[in-house]
N, C-alpha and C positions, 0 to 999 in steps of 0.2 A: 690828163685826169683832173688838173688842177681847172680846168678851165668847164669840165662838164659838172664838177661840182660848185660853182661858182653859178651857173647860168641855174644848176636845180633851188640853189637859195634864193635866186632874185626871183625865181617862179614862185616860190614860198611869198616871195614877197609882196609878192603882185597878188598871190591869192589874197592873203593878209590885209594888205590894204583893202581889193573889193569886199572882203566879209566886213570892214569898218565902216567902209564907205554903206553900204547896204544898211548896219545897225543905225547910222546917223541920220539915215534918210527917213527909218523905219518911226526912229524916235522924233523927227520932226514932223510926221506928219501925225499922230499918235493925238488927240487934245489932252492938257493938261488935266481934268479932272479924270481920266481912265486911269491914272497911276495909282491918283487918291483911292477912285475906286476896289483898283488891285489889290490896294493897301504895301504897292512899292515905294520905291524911293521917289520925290521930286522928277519932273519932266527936265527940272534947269539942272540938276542935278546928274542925271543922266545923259545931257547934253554935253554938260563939260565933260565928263569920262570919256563921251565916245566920240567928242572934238579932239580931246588929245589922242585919244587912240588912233582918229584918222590920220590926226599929224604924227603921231612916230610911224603909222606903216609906209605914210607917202615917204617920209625921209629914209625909209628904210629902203623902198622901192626904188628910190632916184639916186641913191647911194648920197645925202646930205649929210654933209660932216660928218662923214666918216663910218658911215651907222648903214647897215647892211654890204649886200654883195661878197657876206663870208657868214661867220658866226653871226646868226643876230642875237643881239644885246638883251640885257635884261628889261629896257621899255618896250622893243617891240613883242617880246615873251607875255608881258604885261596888257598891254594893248589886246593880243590876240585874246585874252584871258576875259577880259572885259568886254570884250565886241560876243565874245561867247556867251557868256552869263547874259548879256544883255537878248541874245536872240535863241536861247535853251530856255528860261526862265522867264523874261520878262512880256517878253513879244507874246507868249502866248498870253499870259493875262493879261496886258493889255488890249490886245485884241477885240477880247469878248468884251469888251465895252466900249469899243469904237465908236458905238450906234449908227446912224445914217444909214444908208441906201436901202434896197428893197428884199425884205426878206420872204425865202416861199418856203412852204415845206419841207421843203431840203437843204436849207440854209441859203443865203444873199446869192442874189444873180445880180 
């Protein structure tokens, strides 16, 4: 028993990381003036959040000192928190001010 709930957390884990990993790619590639536009917080600003957030899920994931592979902790609690607001809230306003490629009728192809 102990061992199938041990493998369901690091699956949590693993999700958790790729939802950070995904927000930090999301926000790198994002330009800096769509945030302003949003009227969200800084691009550098939200880098650092979802840089730590990807380092607590990978240390959670890889079981680094000591941090995943049972309960997870209150930074990767944290992190998932952050990675979330970041792609419920942000991702979409940002978004709509991406600009570039080609827009038709029914939105960018």
């Amino acid at each position: 028993m102990n061992s199938v709930l041990s493998l369901v957390f690091w699956l949590l884990s693993i999700a958790a990381f790729l939802l950070s990993v995904w927000a930090l790619v999301h926000a790198i590639r994002i330009p800096s003036r769509a945030f302003q536009a949003a009227g969200k917080q800084t691009k550098q600003l939200w880098l650092i959040i979802l840089g730590f957030a990807t380092l607590f899920t990978f240390a959670a994931a890889v079981n680094y000192l000591g941090m995943g592979m049972g309960l997870p902790n209150i930074f990767t609690i944290a992190a998932v928190i952050a990675a979330g607001i970041y792609l419920a809230d942000v991702k979409p306003a940002v978004t709509e001010y991406r600009g570039g490629g080609n827009a038709g009728p029914y939105g960018p192809w």
